[in-house]
VEXLO-500413 format. One record per residue (C-alpha): x, y, z; residue number from 1. Coordinates in Angstrom, 3 decimals, padded with zeros to 6 digits. Layout:
BEGIN
+----------+----------+----------+------+
!       c1 !       c2 !       c3 ! resi !
+----------+----------+----------+------+
!        X !        Y !        Z !  NUM !
...
+----------+----------+----------+------+
//
This chain:
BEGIN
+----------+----------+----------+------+
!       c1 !       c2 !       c3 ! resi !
+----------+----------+----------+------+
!  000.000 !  000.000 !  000.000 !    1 !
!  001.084 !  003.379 ! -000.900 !    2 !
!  000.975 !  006.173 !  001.533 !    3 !
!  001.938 !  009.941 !  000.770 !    4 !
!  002.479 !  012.322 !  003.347 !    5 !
!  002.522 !  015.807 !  002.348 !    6 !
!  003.765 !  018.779 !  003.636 !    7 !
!  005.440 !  018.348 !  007.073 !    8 !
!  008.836 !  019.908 !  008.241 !    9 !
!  010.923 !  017.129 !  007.412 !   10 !
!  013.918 !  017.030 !  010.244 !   11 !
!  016.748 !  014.836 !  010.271 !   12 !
!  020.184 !  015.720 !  010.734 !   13 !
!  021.855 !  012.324 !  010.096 !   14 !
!  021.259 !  013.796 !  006.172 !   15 !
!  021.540 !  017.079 !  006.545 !   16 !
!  017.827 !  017.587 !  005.945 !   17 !
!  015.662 !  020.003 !  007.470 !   18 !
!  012.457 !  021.160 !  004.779 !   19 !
!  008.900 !  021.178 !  003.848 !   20 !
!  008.564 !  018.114 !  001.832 !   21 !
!  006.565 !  015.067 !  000.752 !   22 !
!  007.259 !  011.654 !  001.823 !   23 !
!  005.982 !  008.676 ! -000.026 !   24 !
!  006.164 !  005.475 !  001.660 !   25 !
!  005.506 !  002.059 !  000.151 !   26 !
!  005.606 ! -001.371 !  001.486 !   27 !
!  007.083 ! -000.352 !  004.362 !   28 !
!  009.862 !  001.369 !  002.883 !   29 !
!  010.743 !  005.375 !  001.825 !   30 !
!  010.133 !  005.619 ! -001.860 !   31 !
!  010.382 !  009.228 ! -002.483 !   32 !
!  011.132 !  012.637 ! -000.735 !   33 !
!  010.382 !  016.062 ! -002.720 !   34 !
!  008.023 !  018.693 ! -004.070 !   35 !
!  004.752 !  018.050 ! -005.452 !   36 !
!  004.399 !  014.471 ! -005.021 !   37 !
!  001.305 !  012.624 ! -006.052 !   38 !
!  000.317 !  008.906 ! -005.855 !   39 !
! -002.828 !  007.248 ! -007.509 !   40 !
! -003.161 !  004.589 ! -005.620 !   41 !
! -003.049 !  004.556 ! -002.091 !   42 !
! -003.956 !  007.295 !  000.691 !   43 !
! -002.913 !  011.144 !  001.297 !   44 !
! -002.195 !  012.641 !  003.961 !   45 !
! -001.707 !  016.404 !  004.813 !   46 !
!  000.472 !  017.197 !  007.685 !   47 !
!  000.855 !  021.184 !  007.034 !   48 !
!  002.429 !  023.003 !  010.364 !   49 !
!  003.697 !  019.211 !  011.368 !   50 !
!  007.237 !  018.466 !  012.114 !   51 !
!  007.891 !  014.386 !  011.004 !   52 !
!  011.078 !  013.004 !  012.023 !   53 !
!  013.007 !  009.295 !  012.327 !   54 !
!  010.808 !  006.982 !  014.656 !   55 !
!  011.493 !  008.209 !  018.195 !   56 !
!  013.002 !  005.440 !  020.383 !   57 !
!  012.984 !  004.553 !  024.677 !   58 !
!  015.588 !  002.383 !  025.535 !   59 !
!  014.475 !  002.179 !  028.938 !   60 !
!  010.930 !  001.161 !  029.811 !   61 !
!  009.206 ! -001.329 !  032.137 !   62 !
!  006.509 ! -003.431 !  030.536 !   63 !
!  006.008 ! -005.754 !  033.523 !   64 !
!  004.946 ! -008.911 !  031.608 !   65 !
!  005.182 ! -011.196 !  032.720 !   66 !
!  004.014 ! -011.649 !  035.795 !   67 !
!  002.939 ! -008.346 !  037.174 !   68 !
!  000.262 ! -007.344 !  033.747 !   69 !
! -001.911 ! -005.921 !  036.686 !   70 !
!  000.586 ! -002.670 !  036.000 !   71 !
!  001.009 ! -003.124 !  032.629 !   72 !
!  001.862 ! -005.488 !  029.444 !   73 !
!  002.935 ! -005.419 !  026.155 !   74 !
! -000.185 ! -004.107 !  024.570 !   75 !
! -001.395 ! -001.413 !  026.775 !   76 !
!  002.931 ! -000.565 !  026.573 !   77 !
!  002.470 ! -000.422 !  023.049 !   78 !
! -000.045 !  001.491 !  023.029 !   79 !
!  001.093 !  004.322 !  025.471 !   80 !
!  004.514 !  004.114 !  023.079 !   81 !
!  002.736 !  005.183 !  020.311 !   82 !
!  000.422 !  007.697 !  021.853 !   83 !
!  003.870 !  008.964 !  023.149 !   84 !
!  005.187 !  009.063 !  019.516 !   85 !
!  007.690 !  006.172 !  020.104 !   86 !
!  008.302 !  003.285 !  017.089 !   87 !
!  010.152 !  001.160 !  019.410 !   88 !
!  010.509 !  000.313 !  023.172 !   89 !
!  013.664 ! -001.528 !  024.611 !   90 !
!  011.777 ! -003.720 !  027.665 !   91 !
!  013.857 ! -004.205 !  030.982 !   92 !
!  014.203 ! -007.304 !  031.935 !   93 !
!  013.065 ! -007.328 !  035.885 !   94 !
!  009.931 ! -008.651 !  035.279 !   95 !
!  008.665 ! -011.962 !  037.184 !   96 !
!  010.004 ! -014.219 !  036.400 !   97 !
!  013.201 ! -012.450 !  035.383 !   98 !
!  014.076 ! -012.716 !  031.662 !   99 !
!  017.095 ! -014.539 !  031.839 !  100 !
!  016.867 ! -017.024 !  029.272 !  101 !
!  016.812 ! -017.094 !  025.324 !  102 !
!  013.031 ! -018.358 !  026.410 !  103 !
!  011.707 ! -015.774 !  027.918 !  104 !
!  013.573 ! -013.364 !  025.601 !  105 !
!  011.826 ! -015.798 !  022.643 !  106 !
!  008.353 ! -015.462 !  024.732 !  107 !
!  008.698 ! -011.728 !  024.763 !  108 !
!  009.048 ! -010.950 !  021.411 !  109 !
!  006.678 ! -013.508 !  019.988 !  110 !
!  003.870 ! -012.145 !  022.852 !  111 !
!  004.647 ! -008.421 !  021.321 !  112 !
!  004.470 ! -009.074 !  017.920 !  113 !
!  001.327 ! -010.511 !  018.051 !  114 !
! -000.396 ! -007.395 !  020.251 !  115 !
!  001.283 ! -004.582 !  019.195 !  116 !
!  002.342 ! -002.713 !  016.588 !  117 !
!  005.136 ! -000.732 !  018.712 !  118 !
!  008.631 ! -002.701 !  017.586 !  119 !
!  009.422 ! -004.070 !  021.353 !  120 !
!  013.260 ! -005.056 !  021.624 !  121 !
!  014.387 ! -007.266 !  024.603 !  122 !
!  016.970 ! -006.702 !  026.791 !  123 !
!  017.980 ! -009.541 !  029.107 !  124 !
!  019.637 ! -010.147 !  032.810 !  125 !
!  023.445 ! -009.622 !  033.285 !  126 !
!  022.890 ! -012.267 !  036.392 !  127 !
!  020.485 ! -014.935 !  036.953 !  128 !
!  017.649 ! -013.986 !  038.834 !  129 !
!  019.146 ! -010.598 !  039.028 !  130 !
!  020.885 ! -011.915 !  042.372 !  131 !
!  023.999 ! -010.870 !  041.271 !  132 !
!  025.930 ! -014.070 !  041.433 !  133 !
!  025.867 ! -016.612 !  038.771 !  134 !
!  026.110 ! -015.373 !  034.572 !  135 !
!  022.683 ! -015.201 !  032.992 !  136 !
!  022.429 ! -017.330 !  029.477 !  137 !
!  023.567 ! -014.430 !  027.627 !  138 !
!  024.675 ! -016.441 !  024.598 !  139 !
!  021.180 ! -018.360 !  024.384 !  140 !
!  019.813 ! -014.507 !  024.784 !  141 !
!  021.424 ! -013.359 !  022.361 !  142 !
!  020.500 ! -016.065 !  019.708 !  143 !
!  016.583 ! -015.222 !  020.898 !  144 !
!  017.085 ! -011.473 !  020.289 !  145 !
!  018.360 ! -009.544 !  023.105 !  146 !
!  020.216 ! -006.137 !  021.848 !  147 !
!  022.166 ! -005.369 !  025.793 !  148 !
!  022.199 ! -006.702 !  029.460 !  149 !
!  021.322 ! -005.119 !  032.501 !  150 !
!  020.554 ! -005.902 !  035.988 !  151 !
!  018.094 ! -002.868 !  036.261 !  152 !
!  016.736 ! -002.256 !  039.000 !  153 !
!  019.512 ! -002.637 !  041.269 !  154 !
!  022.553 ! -002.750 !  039.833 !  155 !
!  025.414 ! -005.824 !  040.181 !  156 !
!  026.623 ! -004.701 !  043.273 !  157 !
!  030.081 ! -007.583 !  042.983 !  158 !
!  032.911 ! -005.985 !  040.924 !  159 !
!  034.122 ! -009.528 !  039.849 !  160 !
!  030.766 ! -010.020 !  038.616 !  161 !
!  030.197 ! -006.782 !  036.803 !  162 !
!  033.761 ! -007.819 !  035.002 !  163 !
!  033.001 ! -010.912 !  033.899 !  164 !
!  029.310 ! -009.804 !  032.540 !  165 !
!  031.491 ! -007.175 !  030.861 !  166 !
!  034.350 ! -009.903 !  029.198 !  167 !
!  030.763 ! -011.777 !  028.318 !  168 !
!  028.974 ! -009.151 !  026.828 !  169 !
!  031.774 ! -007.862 !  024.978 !  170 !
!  032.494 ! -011.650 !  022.982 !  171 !
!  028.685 ! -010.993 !  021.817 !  172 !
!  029.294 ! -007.145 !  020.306 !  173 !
!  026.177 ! -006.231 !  022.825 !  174 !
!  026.645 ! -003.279 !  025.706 !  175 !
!  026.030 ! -003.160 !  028.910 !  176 !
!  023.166 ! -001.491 !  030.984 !  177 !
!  024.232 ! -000.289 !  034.129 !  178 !
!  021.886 !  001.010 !  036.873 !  179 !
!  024.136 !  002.491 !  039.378 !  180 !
!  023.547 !  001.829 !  042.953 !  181 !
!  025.956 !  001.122 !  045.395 !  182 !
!  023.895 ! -000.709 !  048.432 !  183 !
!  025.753 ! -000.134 !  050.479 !  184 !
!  026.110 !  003.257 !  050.464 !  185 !
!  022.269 !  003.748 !  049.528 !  186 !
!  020.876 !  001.611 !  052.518 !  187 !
!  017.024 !  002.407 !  053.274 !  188 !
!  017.533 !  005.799 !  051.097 !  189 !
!  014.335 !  007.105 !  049.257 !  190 !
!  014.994 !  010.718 !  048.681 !  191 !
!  017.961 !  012.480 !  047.624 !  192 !
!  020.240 !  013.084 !  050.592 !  193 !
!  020.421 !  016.644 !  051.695 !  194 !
!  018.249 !  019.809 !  053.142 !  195 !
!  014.830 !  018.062 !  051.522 !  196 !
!  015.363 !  014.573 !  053.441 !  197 !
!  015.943 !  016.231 !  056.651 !  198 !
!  013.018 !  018.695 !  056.565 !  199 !
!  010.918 !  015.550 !  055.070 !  200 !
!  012.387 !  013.550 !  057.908 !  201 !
!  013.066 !  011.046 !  055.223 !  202 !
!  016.095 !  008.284 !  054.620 !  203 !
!  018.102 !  010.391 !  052.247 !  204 !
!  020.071 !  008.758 !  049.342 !  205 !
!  023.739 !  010.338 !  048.434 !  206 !
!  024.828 !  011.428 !  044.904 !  207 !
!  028.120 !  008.904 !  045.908 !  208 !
!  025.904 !  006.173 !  046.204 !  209 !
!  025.359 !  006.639 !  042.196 !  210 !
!  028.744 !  007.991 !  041.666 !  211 !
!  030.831 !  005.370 !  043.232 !  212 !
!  029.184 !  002.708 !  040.834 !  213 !
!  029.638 !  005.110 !  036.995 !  214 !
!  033.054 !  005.236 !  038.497 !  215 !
!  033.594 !  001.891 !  038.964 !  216 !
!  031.605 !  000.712 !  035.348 !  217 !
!  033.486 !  003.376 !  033.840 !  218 !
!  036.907 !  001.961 !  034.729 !  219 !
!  035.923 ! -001.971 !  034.389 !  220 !
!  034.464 ! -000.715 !  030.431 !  221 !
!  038.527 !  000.322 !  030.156 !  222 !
!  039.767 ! -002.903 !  031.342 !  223 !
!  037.472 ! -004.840 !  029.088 !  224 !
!  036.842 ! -002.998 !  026.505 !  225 !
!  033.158 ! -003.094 !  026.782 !  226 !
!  030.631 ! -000.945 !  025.091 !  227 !
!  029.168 !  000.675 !  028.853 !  228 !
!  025.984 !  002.645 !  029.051 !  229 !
!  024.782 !  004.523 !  032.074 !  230 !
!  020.718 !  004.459 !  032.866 !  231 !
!  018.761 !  007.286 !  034.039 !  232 !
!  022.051 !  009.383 !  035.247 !  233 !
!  021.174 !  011.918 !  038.210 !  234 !
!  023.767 !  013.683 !  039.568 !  235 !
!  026.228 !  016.452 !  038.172 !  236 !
!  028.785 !  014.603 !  039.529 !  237 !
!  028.022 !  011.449 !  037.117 !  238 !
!  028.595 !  014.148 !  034.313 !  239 !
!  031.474 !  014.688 !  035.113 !  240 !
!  032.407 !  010.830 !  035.297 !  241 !
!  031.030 !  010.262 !  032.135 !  242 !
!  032.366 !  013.419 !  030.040 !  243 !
!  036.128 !  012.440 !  031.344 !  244 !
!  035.114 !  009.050 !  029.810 !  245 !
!  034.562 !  010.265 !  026.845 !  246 !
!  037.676 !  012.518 !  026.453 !  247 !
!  039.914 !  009.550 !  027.142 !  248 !
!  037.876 !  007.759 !  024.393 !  249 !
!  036.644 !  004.933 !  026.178 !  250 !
!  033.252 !  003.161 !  024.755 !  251 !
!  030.700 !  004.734 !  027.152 !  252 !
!  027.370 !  006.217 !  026.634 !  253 !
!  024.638 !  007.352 !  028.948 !  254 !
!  020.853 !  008.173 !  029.400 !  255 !
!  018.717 !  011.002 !  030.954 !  256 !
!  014.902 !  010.910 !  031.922 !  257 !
!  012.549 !  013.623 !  031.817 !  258 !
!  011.635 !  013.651 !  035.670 !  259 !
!  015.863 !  014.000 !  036.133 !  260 !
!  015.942 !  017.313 !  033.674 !  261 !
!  012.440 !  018.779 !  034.556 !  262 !
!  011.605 !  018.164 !  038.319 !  263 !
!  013.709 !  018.023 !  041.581 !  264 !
!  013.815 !  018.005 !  045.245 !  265 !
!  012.349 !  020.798 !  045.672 !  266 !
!  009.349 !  019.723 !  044.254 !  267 !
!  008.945 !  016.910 !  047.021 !  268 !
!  006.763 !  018.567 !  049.967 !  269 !
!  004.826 !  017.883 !  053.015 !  270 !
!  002.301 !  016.076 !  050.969 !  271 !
!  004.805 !  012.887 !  050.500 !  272 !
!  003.673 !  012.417 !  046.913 !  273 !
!  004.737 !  009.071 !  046.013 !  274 !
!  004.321 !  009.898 !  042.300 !  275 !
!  007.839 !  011.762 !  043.110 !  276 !
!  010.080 !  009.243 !  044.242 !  277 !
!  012.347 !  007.502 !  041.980 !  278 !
!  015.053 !  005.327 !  041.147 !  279 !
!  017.581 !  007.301 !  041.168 !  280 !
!  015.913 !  009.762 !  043.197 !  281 !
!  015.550 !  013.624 !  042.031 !  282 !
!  018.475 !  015.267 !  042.871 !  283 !
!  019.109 !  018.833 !  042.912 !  284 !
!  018.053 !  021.347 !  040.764 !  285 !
!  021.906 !  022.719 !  040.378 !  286 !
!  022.037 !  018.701 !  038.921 !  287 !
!  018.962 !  019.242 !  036.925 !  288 !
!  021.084 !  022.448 !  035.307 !  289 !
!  023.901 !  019.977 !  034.696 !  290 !
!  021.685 !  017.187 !  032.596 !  291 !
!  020.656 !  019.353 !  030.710 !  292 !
!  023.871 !  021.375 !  029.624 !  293 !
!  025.347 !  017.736 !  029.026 !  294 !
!  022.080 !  016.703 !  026.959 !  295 !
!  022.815 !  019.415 !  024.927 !  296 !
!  026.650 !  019.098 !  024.391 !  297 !
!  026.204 !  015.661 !  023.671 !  298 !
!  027.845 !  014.181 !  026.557 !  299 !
!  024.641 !  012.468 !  027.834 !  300 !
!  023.523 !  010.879 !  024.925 !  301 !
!  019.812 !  010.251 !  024.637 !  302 !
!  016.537 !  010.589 !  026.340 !  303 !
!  014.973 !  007.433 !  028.438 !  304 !
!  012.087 !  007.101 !  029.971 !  305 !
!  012.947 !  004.540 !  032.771 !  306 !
!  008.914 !  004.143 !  031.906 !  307 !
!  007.855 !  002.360 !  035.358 !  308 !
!  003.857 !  001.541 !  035.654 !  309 !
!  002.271 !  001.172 !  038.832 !  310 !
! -001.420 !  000.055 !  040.103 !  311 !
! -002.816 !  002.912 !  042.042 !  312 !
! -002.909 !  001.059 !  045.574 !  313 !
!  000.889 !  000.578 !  045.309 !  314 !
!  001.959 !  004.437 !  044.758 !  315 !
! -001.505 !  004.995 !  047.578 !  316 !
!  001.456 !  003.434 !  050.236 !  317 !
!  003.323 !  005.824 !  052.680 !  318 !
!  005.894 !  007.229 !  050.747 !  319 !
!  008.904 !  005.117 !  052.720 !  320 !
!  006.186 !  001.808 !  051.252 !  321 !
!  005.554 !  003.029 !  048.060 !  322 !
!  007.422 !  001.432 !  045.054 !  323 !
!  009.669 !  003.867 !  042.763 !  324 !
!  009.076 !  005.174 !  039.843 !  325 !
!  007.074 !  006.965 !  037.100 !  326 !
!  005.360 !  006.432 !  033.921 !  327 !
!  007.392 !  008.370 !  031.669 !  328 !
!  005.848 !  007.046 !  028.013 !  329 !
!  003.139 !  009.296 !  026.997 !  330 !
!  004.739 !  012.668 !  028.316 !  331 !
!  008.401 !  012.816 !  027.312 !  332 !
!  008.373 !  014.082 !  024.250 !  333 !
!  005.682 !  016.900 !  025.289 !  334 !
!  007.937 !  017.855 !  028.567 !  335 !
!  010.925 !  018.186 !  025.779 !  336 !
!  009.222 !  020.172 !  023.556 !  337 !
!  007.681 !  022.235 !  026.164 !  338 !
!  010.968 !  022.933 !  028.363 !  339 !
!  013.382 !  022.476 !  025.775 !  340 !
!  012.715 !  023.077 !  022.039 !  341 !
!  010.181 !  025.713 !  022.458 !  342 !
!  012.343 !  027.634 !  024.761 !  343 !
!  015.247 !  027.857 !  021.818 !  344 !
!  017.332 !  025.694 !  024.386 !  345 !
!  017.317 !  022.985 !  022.655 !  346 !
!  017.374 !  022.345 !  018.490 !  347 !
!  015.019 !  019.830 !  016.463 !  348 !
!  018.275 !  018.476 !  015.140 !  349 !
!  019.584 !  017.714 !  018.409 !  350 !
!  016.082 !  016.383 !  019.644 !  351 !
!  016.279 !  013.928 !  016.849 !  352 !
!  019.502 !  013.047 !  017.313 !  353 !
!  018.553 !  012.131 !  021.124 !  354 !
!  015.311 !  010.641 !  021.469 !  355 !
!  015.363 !  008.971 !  017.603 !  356 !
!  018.934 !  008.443 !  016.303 !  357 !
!  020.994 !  007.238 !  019.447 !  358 !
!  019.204 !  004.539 !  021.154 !  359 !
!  019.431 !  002.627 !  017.715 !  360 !
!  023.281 !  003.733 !  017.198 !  361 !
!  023.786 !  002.282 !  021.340 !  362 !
!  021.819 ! -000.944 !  020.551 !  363 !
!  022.945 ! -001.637 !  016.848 !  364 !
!  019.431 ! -001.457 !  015.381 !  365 !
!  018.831 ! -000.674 !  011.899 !  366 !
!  019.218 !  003.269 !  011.232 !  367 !
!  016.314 !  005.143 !  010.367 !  368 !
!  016.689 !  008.225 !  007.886 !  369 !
!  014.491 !  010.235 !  005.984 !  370 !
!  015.264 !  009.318 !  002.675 !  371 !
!  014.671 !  006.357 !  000.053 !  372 !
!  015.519 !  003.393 !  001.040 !  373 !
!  015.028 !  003.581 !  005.026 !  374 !
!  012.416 !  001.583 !  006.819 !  375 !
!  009.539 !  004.132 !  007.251 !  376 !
!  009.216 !  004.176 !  011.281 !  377 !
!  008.347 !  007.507 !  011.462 !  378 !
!  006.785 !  010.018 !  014.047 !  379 !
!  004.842 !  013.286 !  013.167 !  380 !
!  004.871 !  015.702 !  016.006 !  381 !
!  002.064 !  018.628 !  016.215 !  382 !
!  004.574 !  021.528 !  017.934 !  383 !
!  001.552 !  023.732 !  018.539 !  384 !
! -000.903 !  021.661 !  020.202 !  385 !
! -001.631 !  022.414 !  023.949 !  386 !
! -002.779 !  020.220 !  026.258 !  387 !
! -002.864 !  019.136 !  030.241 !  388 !
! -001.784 !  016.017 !  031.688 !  389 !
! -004.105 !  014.521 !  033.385 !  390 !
! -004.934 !  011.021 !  035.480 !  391 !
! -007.720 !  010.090 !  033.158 !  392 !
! -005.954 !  010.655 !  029.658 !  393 !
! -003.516 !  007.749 !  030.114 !  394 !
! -004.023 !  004.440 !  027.591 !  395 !
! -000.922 !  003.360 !  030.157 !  396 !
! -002.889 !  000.661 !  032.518 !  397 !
! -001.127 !  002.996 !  035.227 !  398 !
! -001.447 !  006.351 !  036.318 !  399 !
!  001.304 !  007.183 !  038.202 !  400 !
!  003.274 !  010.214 !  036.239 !  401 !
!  004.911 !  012.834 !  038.156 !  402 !
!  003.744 !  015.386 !  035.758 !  403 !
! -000.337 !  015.201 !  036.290 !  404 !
! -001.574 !  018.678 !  035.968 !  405 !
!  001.364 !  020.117 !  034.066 !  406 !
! -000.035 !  021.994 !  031.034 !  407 !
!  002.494 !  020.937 !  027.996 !  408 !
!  002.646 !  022.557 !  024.006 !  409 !
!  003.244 !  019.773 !  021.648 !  410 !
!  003.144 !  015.750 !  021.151 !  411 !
!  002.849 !  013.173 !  018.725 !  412 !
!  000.209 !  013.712 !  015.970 !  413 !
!  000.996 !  010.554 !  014.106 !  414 !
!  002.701 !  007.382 !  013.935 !  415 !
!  004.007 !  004.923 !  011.609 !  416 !
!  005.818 !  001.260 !  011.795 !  417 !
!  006.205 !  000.018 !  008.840 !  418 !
!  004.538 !  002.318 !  007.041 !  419 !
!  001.399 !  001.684 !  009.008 !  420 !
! -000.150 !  003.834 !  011.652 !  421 !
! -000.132 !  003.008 !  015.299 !  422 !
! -001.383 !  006.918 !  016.266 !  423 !
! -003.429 !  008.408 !  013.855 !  424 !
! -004.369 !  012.245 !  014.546 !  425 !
! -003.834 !  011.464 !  018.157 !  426 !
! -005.499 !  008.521 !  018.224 !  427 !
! -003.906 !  004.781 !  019.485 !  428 !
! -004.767 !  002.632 !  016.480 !  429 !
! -003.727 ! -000.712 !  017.805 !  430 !
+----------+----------+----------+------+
//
């Protein structure tokens, strides 16, 4: 089937592109980009004041199946991805049980191809069970499909361990996913560890007890040689880590959420909002400042979600009870565009290049560009349209976003896999 879509600010800096033309897909595929296009057979679309870019891609989201589909699973994930304006999703694998084996690796892709038209790629366990201890099947993993390894979540706390995952994961060309949380150091923390925790009378959680881990992941990717990404980095300190990584050329990249660049402690208050505490928790906003300067050099690489659905009675605990995290899916790319481009701060080039172009380049996946040739995952973003997050507007199963009742300018219009539409003027399709 033919589909032309006319008229959109076409952005994408991996060809120096940035215009008002037509795109003609077919069979999946770019055809044709220029002036004037028609087709005969097939459908038209007019995207006038729309800005269409490569597929955006999360390469850090919680799906929960199996085992906990009460939060969320593949489909309703799906669908939040593409009402987000996401192609593909790279699922953690901390679910229950744990994917640890080619199997459940095999089971996850098969489950997602058959409910959702969001690409799903798996990521599987650097340790069995995620204890920390004994290798996961990495080679059978990697046969099934997994692109990385990580222990997210918590983080292998045993350097021997994290080496040998590394020497492992290295033989198969595949990176490494660190979460970085030194337990020891952490303890009971749930908030950030300074003038907020006290006030809160609340276990605070140190900026070292991220630090000491990049540090130590950082130096282990020398010794081994293996590709090293950082999740959901917090701190400024952790900037610094990583951009002196970089300048001695060593094969490390690294991830920022939204809730890390947009909110911080000072938004926690004497109404213990449980919506607010994460994993790592939010930090400072002189680290907030930090994030995003490095977003924008290029030292942090790309945008993540850390997408982490919750049923309401679990975030409804005390906040010390309450599990962490945030959905993150559906409002990213509005917060961005909102905070970010709209404020001059930060480029369409460099959004691309962030939320779209990266996570592929960090996990090897096929390039996307916007030109013949080049599978058509593409996402069509409406720059002007206001809205207001809110509780009830979620397709997520879960509700728990730390940005209900912000009032955002811009999200995802369209969507297309493929060629074929999983958002379709703001509507989920499948």
């Amino acid at each position: 089937m033919a589909l032309l879509l006319k008229n959109a600010r076409c952005v994408d800096p991996s060809v120096g592109l940035d215009a008002v033309v037509d795109v003609l897909l077919r069979d999946g595929v770019i055809v044709e980009l220029g002036c004037d296009l028609t087709v005969s057979k097939g459908e038209t679309v007019d995207l006038v004041g729309k800005v269409l870019v490569p597929g955006l891609v999360d390469m850090h989201v919680h799906l929960r199946e199996p085992g906990q589909e009460y939060k969320e699973d593949m489909q309703s994930g799906g669908r939040a991805a593409a009402k987000g304006g996401f192609t593909g999703v790279l699922a953690m694998p901390n679910t229950k049980p744990v994917v640890d084996t080619g199997a459940r690796v095999s089971f996850l892709l098969e489950k997602a191809r058959e409910v959702t038209r969001t690409r799903v790629y798996a990521s599987g366990a650097l340790s069995h069970g995620l204890g920390g201890e004994a290798l996961s099947e990495m080679g059978d993993m990697i046969a099934a499909g997994a692109l990385a390894f990580t222990d997210d979540g918590r983080g292998v706390q045993d350097d021997g361990m994290m080496r040998r995952a590394m020497d492992y994961a290295k033989m198969f060309k595949v990176p490494v996913l660190s979460h970085c949380q030194r337990e020891s150091l952490v303890g009971a923390g749930v908030v950030n560890e300074g003038l907020v925790s006290t006030r809160l009378g609340l276990a605070g959680w140190p900026a070292a007890g991220e630090e000491v881990q990049i540090a130590r992941d950082i130096a282990l990717s020398e010794l081994t040689g293996c590709a090293l990404h950082i999740q959901h980095i917090s701190t400024a300190g952790g900037v610094e880590l990583l951009r002196r990584a970089k300048a001695a050329g060593l094969p490390v990249t690294a991830e920022v959420t939204p809730h890390h660049l947009f909110l911080s402690e000072d938004d926690l208050d004497e109404t213990y909002n449980s919506n607010l505490k994460m994993n790592p928790p939010l930090r400072t906003k002189a680290d907030c400042a930090a994030l995003t300067a490095a977003l924008i050099d290029g030292t942090i690489d790309c945008i993540a979600t850390d997408h982490a659905p919750h049923a309401a009675h679990e975030k409804a605990l005390e906040f010390e009870l309450a599990p962490f995290g945030t959905t993150g899916l559906e409002t990213a790319l509005g917060l961005v565009l909102t905070h970010l481009v709209a404020t001059g701060t930060l480029s369409w080039q460099t959004l691309v290049e962030r939320m779209a172009h990266a996570a592929r380049r960090i996990l090897r996946i096929e390039p996307v560009r916007l030109q013949a040739g080049s599978i058509a995952d593409l996402t069509v973003i409406d720059p002007e349209f206001n809205w207001m997050v809110t509780a009830d507007g979620f397709v997520s199963k879960a509700k728990n976003s730390a940005f209900i009742g912000r009032e955002l300018k811009g999200r995802a219009s369209h969507v297309y896999v493929g060629g074929y539409a999983s958002l379709d003027n703001g509507v989920v399709v499948v």
